[in-house]
Structure formats: C-alpha cells, structure tokens
C-alpha positions as CSV (number, residue, x, y, z in Angstrom):
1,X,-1.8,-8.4,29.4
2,X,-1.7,-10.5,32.3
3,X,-3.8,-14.0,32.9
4,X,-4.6,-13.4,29.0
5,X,-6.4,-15.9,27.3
6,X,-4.4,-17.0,24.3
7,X,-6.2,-17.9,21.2
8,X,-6.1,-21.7,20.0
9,X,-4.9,-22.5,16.7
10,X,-8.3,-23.5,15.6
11,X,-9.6,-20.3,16.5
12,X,-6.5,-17.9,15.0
13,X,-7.2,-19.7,11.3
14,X,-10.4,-19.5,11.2
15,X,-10.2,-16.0,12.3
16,X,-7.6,-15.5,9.8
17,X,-10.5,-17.0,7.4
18,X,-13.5,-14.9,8.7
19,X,-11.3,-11.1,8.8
20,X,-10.3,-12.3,5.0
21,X,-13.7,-13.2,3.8
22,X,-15.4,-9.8,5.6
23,X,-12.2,-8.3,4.0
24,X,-12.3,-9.5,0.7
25,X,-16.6,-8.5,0.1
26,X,-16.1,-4.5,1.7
27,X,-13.4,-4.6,-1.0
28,X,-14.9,-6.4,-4.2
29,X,-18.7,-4.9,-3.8
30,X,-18.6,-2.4,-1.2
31,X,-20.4,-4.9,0.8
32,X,-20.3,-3.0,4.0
33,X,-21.5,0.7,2.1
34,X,-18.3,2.0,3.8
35,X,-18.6,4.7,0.7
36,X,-21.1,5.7,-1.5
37,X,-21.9,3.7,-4.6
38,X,-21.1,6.3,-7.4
39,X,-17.9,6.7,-5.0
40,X,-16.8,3.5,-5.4
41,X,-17.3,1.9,-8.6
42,X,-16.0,5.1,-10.4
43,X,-12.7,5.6,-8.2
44,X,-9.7,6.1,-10.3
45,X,-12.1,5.3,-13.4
46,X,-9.0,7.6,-15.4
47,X,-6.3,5.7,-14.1
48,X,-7.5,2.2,-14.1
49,X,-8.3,3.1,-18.2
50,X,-4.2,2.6,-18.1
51,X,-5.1,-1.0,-17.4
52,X,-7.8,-1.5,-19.7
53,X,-6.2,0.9,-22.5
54,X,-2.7,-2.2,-22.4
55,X,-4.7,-5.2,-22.1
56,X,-6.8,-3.7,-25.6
57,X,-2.8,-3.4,-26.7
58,X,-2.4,-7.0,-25.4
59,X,-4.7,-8.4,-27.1
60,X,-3.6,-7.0,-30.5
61,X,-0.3,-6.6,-30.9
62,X,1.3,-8.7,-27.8
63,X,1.5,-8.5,-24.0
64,X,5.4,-6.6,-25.0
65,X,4.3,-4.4,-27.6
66,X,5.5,-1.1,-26.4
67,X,7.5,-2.4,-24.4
68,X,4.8,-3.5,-22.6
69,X,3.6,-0.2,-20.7
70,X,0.8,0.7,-19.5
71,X,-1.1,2.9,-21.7
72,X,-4.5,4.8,-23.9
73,X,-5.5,4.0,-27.6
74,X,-7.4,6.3,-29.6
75,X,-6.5,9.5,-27.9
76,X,-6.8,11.5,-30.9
77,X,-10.0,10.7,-31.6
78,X,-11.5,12.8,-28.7
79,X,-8.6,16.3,-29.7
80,X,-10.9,19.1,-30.6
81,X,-10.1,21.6,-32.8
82,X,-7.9,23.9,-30.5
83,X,-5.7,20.9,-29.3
84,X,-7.4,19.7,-26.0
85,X,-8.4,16.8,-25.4
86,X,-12.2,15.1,-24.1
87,X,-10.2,12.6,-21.1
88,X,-13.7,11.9,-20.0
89,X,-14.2,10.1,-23.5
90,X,-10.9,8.8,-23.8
91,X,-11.0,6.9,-20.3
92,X,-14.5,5.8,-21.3
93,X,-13.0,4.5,-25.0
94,X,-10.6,2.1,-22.9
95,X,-13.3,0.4,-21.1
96,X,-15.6,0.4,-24.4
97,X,-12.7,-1.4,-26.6
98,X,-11.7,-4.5,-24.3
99,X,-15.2,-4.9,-22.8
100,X,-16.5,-4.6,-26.7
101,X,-13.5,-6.7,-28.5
102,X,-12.5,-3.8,-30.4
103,X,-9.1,-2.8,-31.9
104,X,-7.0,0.4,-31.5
105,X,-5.8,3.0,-34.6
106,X,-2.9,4.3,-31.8
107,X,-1.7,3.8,-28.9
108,X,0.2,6.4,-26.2
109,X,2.7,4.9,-23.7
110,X,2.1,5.6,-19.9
111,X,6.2,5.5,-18.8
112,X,6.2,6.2,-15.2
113,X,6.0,2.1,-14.4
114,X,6.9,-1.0,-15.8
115,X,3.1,-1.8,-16.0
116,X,3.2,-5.8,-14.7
117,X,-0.2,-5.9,-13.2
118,X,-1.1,-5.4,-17.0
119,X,1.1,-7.9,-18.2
120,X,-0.5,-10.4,-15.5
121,X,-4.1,-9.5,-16.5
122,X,-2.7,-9.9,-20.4
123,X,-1.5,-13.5,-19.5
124,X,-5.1,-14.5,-18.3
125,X,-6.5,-13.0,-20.9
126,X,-4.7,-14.9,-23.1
127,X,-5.5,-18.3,-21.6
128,X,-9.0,-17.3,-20.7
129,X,-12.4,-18.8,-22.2
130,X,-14.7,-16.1,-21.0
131,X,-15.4,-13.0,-22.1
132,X,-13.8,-10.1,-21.6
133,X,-16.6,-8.6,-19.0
134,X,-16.3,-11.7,-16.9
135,X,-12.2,-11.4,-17.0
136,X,-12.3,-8.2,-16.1
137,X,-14.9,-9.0,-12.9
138,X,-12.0,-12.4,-12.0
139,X,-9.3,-9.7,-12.1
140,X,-11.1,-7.9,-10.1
141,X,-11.9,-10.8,-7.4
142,X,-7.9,-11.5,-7.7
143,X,-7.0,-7.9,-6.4
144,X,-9.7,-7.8,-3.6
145,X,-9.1,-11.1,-2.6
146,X,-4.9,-11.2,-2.7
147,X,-5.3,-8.0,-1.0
148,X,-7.8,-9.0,2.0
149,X,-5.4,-12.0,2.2
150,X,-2.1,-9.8,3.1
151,X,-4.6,-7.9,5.5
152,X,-6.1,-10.5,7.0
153,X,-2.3,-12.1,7.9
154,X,-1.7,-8.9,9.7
155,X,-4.5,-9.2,11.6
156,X,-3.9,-12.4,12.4
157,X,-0.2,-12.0,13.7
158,X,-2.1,-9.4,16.2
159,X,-4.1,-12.2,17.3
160,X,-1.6,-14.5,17.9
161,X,1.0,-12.1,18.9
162,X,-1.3,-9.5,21.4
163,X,-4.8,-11.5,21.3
164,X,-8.6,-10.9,20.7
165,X,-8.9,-7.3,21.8
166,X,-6.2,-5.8,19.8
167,X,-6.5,-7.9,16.9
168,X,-10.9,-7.7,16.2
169,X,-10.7,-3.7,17.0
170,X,-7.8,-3.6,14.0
171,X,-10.5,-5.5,12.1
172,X,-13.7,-3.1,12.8
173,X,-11.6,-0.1,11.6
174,X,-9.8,-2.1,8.9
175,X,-13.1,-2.9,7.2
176,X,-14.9,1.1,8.3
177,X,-12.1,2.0,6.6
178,X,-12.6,4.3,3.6
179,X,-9.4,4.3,1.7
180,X,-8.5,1.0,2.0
181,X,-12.1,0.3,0.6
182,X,-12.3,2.6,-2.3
183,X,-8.3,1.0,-3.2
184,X,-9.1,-2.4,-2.8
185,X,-10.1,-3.7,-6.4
186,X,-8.4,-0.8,-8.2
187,X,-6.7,-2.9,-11.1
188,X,-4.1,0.0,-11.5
189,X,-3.0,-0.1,-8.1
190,X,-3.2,-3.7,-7.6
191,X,-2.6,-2.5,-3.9
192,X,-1.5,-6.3,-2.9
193,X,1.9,-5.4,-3.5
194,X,1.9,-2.4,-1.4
195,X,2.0,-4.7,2.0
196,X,3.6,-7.5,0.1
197,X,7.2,-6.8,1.6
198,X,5.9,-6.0,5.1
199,X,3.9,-8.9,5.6
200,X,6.8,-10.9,4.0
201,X,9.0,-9.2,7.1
202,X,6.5,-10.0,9.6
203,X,6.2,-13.9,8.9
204,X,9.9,-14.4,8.6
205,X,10.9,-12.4,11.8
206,X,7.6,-13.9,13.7
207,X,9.7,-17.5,12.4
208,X,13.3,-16.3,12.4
209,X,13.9,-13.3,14.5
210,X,16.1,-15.3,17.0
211,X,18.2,-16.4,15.0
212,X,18.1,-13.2,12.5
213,X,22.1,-13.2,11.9
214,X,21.9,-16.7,10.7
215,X,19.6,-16.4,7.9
216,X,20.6,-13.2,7.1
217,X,21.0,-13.4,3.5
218,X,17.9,-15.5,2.8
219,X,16.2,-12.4,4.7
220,X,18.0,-10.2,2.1
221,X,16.3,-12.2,-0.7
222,X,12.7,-12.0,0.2
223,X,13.6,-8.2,0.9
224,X,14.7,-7.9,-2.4
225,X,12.3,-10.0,-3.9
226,X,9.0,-8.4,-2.5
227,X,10.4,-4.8,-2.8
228,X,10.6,-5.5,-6.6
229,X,7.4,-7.3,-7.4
230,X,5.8,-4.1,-5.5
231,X,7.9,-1.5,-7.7
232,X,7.5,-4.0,-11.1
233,X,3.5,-4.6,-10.0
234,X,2.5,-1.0,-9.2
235,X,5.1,1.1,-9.7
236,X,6.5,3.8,-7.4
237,X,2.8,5.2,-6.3
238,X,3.7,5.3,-2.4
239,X,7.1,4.0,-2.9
240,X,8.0,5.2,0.6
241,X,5.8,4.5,2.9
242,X,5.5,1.0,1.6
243,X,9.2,0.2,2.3
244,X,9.4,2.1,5.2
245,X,6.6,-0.3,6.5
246,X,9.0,-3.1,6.4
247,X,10.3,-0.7,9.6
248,X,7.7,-1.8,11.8
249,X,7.9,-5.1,12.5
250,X,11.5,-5.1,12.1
251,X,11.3,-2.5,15.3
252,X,9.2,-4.6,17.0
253,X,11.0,-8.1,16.9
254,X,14.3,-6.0,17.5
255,X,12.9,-4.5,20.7
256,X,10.8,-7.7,22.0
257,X,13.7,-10.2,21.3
258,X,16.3,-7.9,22.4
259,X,18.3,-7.8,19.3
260,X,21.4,-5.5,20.9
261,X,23.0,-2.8,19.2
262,X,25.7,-4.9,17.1
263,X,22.8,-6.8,15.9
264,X,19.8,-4.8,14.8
265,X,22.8,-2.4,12.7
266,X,23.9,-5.7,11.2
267,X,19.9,-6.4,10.3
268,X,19.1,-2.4,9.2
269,X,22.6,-3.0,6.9
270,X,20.8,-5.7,5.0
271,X,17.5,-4.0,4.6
272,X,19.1,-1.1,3.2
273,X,20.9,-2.7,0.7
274,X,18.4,-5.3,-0.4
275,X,16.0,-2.4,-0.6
276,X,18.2,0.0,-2.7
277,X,18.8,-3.3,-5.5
278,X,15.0,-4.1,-5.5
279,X,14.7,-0.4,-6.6
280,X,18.1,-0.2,-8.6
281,X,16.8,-3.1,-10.7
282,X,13.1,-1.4,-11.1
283,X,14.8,1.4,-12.4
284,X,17.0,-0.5,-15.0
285,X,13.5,-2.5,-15.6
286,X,11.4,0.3,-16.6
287,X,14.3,2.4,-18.5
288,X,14.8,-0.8,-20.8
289,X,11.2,-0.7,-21.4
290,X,11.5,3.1,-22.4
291,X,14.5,2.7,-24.5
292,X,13.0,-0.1,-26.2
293,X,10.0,2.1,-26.9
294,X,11.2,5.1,-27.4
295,X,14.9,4.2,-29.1
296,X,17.1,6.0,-27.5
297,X,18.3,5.2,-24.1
298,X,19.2,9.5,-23.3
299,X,15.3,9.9,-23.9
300,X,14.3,6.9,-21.5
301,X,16.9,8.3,-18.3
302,X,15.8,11.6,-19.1
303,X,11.9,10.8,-18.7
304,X,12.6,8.8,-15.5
305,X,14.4,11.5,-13.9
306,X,12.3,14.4,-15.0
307,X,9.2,11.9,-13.8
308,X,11.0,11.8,-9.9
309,X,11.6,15.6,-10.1
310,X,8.0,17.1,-10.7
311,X,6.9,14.9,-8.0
312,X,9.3,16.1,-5.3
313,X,11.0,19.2,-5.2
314,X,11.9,20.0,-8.5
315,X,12.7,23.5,-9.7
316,X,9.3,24.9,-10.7
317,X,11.0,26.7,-13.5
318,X,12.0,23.8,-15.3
319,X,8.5,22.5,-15.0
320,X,6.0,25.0,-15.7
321,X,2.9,22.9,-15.9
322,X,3.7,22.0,-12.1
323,X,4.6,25.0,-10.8
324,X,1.5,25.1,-7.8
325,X,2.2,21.7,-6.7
326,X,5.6,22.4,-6.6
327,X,6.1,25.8,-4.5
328,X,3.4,24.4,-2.0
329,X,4.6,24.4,1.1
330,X,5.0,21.2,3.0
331,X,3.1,22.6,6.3
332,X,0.2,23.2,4.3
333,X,0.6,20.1,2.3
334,X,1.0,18.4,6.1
335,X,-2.4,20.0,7.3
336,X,-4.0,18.9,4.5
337,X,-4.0,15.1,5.5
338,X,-4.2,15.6,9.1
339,X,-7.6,17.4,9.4
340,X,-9.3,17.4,5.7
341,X,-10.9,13.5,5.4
342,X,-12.1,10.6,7.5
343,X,-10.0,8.4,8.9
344,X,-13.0,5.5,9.8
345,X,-16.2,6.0,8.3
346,X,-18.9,7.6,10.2
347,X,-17.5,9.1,12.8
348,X,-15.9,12.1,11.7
349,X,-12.5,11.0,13.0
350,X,-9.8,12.5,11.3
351,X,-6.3,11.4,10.7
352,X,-5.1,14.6,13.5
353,X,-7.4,12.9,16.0
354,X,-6.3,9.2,15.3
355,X,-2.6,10.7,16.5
356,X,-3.9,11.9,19.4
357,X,-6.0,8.4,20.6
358,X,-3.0,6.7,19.7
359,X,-1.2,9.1,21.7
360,X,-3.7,8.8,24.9
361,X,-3.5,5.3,24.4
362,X,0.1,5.4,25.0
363,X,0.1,7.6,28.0
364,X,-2.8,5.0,29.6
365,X,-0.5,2.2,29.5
366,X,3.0,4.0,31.0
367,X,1.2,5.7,33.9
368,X,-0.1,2.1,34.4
369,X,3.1,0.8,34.3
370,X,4.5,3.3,36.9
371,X,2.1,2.3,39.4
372,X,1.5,-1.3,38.8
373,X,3.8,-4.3,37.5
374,X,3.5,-5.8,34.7
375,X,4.6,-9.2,34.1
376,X,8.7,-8.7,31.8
377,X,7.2,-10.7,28.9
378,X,3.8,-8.5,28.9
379,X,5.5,-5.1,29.5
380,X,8.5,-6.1,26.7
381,X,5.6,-6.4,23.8
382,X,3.3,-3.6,24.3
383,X,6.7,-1.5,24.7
384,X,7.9,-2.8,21.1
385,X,4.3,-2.3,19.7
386,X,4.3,1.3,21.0
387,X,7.4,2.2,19.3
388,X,6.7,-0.3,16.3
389,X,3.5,2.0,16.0
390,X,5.3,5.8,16.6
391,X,8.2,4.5,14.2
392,X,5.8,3.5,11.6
393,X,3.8,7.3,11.5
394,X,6.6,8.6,9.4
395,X,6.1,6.6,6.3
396,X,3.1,8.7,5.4
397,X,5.0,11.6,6.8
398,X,8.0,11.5,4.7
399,X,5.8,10.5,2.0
400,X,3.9,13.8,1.7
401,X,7.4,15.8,2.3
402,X,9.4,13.9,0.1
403,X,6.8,13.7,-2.5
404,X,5.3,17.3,-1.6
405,X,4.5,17.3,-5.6
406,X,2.5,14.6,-5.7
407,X,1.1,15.1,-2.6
408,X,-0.5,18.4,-3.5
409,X,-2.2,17.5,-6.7
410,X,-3.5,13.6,-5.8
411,X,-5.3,14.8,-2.5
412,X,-8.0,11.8,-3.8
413,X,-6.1,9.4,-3.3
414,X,-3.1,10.0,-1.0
415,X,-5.1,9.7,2.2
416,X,-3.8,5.6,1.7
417,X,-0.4,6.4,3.0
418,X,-2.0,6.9,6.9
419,X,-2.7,3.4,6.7
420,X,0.9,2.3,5.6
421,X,0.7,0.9,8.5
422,X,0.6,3.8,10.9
423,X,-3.6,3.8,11.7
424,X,-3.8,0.0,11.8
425,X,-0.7,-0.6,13.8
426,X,-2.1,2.4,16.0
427,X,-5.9,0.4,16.7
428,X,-3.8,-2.7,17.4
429,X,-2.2,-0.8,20.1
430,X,-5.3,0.7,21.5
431,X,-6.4,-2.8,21.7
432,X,-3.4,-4.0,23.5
433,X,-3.3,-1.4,26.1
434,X,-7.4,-2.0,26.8
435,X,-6.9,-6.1,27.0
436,X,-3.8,-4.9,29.5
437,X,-6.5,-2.6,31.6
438,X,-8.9,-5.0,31.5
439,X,-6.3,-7.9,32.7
440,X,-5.2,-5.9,35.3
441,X,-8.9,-5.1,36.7
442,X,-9.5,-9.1,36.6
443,X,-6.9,-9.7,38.5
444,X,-7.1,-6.7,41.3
C-alpha cells in the first residue's frame, strides 16, 4: 500500500455514518431487495414468536415470571385430537396476543437461554406510551440499527487501518449480503451481541495494543463483560464462532505490533479465562432461571446438559427424536455450507468459491512481494490481515463440527456463521491486496 492516500478524520466518520445508515435500511426494510419480500419479513417467524410469546407474559404476570424465559402461551389451544400440535397457529397466536393486548390461559418455558433480549423489550414496554404495533416496529429499529452500528465500526477500522479500497468493497458485500440481511432485525437473535465482543477487541487493541500487558486485566473485563451480555442477550446460538471472532483482531495486532512469544501467551491466557467465566456465569445464569421455574435444581442441570448434547455429538440412542442430525457425518454436514447457498446476492458465489478468491487474493500479494519491495510497515499489515483472515475461517468451521447437531437440522439459518467474521475479513483483504497492486502500478 505504498504512497496510499490516508483518509481524513472528517472523511472516516462520516463514512462510519454513511456504511451505518446504508446498513441500518437493508436491515430494517430490506431497502436494498437483497432477498425477496415474503423471505424476509417471515424469517424465523417461529422463533421470533419466543419473543413475542414472553413479552405477552411480561405484560401479565411480570418481566420474571417464569423465571423470565423466553417462551409460547396458549399451546394447547391448537393440540388436535391425536396429540400434535398446529405450530403454524401457535407462532401466529403470539404475534396476535401482544399486537391485540390479549392475555394468556398458559404459558410453556423456552429453557435453552436466559431470554434478556425479552427482558429488555419487556422494560420498554413497560415504560412505553405507544401501542404495542409501534413498540414492536422501535424494537425493531433498535436491533437493525445497534447492529449496523457494530458493522459499520468494523468497516470503519478497515478504513482507517487499510484505507478506501478495502474498507468500501467490505461495505458492497456487507450490504449484498443475504444472511446478514435476513438476521438483521430478528428480535430473537438480537444479532448485536454476536459482534459485541469482537468489536469491543478491536477498539481496545486499535487503543491499547502497545501497551497490552499493562492493561491486561481491564482487557479481561470487557472480555468478560461482552462475552456475557452476548450469551445473557442471545443465548448460545453460534456461541463459537462469535468468541472465536475475538481471534481475529487479537491475531492481527499481535502480528502487526510484534507482540513476541512471552507476550501474546500472556494475552491468549487472559482471553481464555475471561471467556470461560463469561460462559461459567451464563451457565449458572440460566440454570437459576430453570431451578426457579422448574423447582428442582437436578431438573435445571439436567435440561442444560441434555440441551448441549443433542446439538453436538450426543449418543443418538439417548436421544431418539435426533437421531438423523446426530449420526450425520461432519463431511457432509461441511459440504453442505460450502457449495449449497449464496454467499453475496446475485452472483451465484458460493461460500467454496469465496475460499478460493480469498485464497487467489493471497497468492497475488506474496508473489508480489517476492518480486518487488514493499515498504516494512505496508508489508507487516497485509501480512497480519492475511493470517487475521485464515485464522478467523475456523469459527464457522468448528462451529458446524462441534455443533454437527445443530448444524444439520437449522441449514436456514446457519449460513450466518461464514460471516463470523471469516467472508468480511476475507473482502477486506481482497481490498488490501488490490489498493497494494494498484499502489505499486502508480508508483512504477
């Protein structure tokens, strides 16, 4: 990236403001008709009823009634006769009771997360004067917007960090992207707090990375801190690939500032630990919720553990109504994500290919390097984002092995991991290896 022209600060906010703004329409309103229609306002319609089913609770009984999970009311008014149930209707009686101010007969826990997104949106409904369709369209704008806002910082420490090319080309794919779209006002996911702790990383090392060892237990804090508003917020729905994010710009800063070997095991010591509390304290979290709903603390251990097996490699014996998912095998679970969907819409890219751009991209830049020389600062950065980038790829990957489980059954939604932070770290790189070759052709 030699002779590059550095943005002003001027210029990095108010790109910071545009890639938000652009951001926070494709994810609110589909402004950009990166999906279909039907596609998008009905995406996760059955899981987002979880929501709408605990705020109905909320609102009658108190925001910690149950314990304050997540949850459905009125389930047994849709069993028919032979003891299955119409889902369709009971998703659709969620919606119907908050949107319509009507009460519940029964309610059914949802136990496999502590449910705080709920218990934020119960809050404001609480202290709101407007009526339960407009609340539901401000939660709405506060998911889509929070979450373009954590975007949007990543995209502007690309900018500021590798400059224009790198960070606008992360932009154009970030917004084509479909995932990332169809996720971004789902009030179940709340998917802010997904890229919470990662972005948290990125602006304390971009501040701090220096002088890491100094600050080293403030750094455990926020660690600890963001890791367990994203397990309290939205559970442990791509647990893994959202702490192993945290990896990325911790490789980077590590390799660009030359942290030394003493150093970045001192660092990795305290991410470890302040990750394993954040999800130690979850756990005791949500099993005091379940003993305090259920009564019996035996029951609430034995639900979360049974929960974590039939996701990952449990014993398909002990779980018969899993069985499928769980004697897949993880090669075929693997192909499914690398060749079955889109990876930016309309162009029939698929996850597979992205690795092998990113890969080209990659090979461009060190056979450039062998023959011509690069300025140390230059050639230090793109070397940390290309590892950063390679390092980052298995967060979905140990994702879909570890959780084979859930991998197999939610193929609809799963395709998020990719972007945890693998595909936009990997544009950003394609961008800094182009503004490098175009540089380099200025200056020859």
């Amino acid at each position: 990236m030699e002779q590059k022209i550095k943005p002003s600060q001027f210029s990095s906010i108010l790109f910071f403001f545009v890639a938000t703004t652009v951001l926070f329409l494709g994810f609110y309103r589909n402004q950009w008709s990166v999906v279909t229609l039907a596609k998008f306002n009905n995406f996760q319609f059955d899981d987002q009823s979880l929501v709408m089913g605990r705020l109905v609770e909320s609102r009658q009984n108190g925001i910690f009634s149950h314990g304050g999970l997540l949850g459905r009311g009125d389930f047994n008014l849709y069993r028919a006769d032979d003891g299955t149930y119409n889902y369709q209707k009971i998703y659709e009686r969620q919606y119907d009771a908050y949107l319509k101010k009507q009460t519940f007969s029964e309610y059914g826990r949802y136990g496999s997360q502590s449910g705080m997104q709920a218990m934020f949106f119960g809050a404001l409904d609480k202290l709101s004067p407007f009526t339960p369709v407009e609340n539901m369209r401000i939660y709405r704008v506060i998911t889509s917007l929070t979450f373009a806002l954590v975007i949007g910082y990543l995209l502007f420490w690309f900018l500021t960090e590798f400059g224009w090319t790198a960070a606008l080309l992360a932009l154009v794919t970030t917004i084509a992207s479909p995932w990332l779209t169809l996720f971004g006002r789902n009030l179940f996911y709340f998917p802010t707090f997904f890229y919470i702790p990662i972005v948290a990383v990125t602006f304390y090392l971009n501040r701090h990375s220096a002088h890491i060892e100094q600050v080293k237990l403030k750094f455990g804090g926020l660690i600890f801190i963001t890791v367990l508003l994203k397990c309290l917020f939205n559970g442990y729905d791509f647990i893994l690939p959202s702490i192993l994010m945290i990896g990325a710009p911790f490789v980077y800063y590590a390799m660009r500032d030359n942290w030394g070997t003493r150093k970045f095991i001192q660092t990795s010591g305290i991410i470890i630990v302040s990750v394993t509390a954040a999800v130690l304290v979850s756990l005791l979290v949500l099993t005091v919720q379940l003993w305090a709903n259920q009564g019996s603390f035996a029951k609430a251990t034995e639900y979360i553990i049974s929960t974590f097996n039939r996701r990952t490699m449990g014993d398909p014996q002990s779980y018969p109504g899993y069985t499928e998912s769980l004697q897949a095998n993880v090669w075929d679970v693997l192909w499914i994500y690398l060749q079955t969907n889109w990876a930016v819409v309309q162009t029939g890219l698929r996850f597979m290919d992205l690795i092998f751009i990113f890969a080209g991209f990659t090979l461009i830049y060190f056979i450039k390097e062998k023959f011509q020389i690069a300025s140390p600062e230059d050639s230090r950065k793109i070397r940390a984002m290309i590892v950063a980038t390679w390092a980052s790829i298995f967060s979905p990957l140990l994702w879909y092995v570890i959780f084979k489980g859930q991998a197999y059954v939610h193929t609809h939604t799963n395709f998020l991991a990719w972007y945890m932070p693998f595909t936009i770290y990997g544009f950003a790189l394609c961008g800094c290896v182009l503004q490098n070759l175009f540089a380099s052709a200025k200056k020859n």
